[in-house]
One Martini backbone bead per residue (centre of mass of N, CA, C, O) as a GRO file, in nm:
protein
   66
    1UNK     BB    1   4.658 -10.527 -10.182
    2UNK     BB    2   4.439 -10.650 -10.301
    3UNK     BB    3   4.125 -10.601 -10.467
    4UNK     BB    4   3.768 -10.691 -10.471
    5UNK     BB    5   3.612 -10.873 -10.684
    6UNK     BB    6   3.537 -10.862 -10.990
    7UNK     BB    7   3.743 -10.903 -11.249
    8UNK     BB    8   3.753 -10.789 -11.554
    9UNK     BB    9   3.777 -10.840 -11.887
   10UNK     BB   10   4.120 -10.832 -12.004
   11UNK     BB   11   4.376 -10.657 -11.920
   12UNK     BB   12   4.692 -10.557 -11.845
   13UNK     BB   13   4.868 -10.320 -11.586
   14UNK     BB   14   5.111 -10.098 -11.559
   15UNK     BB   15   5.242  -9.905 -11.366
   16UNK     BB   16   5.530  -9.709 -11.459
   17UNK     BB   17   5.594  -9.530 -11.178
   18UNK     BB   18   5.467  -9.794 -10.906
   19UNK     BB   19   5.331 -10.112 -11.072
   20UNK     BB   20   5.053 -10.137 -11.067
   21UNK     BB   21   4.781 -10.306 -11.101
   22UNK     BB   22   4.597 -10.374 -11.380
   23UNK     BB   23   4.237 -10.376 -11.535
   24UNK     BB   24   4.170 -10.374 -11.891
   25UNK     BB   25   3.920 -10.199 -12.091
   26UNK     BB   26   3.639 -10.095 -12.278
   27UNK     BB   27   3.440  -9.790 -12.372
   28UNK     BB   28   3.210  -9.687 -12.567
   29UNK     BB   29   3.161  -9.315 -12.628
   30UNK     BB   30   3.054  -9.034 -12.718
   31UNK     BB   31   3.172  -8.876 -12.478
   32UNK     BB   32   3.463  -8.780 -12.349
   33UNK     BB   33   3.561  -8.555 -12.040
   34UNK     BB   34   3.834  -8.737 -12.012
   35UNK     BB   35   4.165  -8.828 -12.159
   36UNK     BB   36   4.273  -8.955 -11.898
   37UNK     BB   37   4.491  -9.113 -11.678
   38UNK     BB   38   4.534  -9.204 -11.303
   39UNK     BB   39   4.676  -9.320 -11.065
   40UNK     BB   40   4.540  -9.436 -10.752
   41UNK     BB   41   4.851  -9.365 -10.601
   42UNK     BB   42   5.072  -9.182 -10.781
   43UNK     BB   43   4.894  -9.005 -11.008
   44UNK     BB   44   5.005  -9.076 -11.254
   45UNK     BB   45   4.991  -9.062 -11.623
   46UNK     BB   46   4.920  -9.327 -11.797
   47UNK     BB   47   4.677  -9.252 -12.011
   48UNK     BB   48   4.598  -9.125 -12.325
   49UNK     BB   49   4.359  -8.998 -12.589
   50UNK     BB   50   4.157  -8.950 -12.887
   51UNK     BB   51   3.858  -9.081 -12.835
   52UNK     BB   52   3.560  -9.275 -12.729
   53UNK     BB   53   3.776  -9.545 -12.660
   54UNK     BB   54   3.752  -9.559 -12.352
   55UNK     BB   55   3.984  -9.681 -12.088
   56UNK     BB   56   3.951  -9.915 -11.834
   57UNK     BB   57   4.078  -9.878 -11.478
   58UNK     BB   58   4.123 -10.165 -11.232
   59UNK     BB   59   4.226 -10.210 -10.949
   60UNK     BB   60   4.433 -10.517 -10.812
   61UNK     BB   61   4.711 -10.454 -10.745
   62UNK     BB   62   4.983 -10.351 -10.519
   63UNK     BB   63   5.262 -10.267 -10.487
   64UNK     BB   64   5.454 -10.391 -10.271
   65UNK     BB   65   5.589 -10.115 -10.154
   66UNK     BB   66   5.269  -9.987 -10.019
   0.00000   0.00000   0.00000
């Protein structure tokens, strides 16, 4: 079931170990608190990074089987 609202511009991304989309922006941040993104379905660890050039993630619709 997709989830409602303006989905932002940018990319899309599947989740690598349950298939979830999402849409992927980014927003430059002074310091970023945390280095990772995890599927907000099945935790696993989506993407890492080491800048201030932060990748925001919105899930935007869950995969067929959940």
């Amino acid at each position: 079931m997709p989830l409602t609202g303006l989905v932002p511009v940018g990319t899309t991304f599947f989740c690598p170990f349950c298939g979830a989309l999402y849409s992927v922006t980014h927003s430059q941040l002074s310091k970023s608190e945390s280095n990772i993104t995890k599927c907000v379905l099945c935790l696993q660890t989506m993407d890492k990074w080491g800048s201030t050039n932060v990748p925001i993630y919105k899930l935007i619709q869950r995969p067929e089987d959940a």
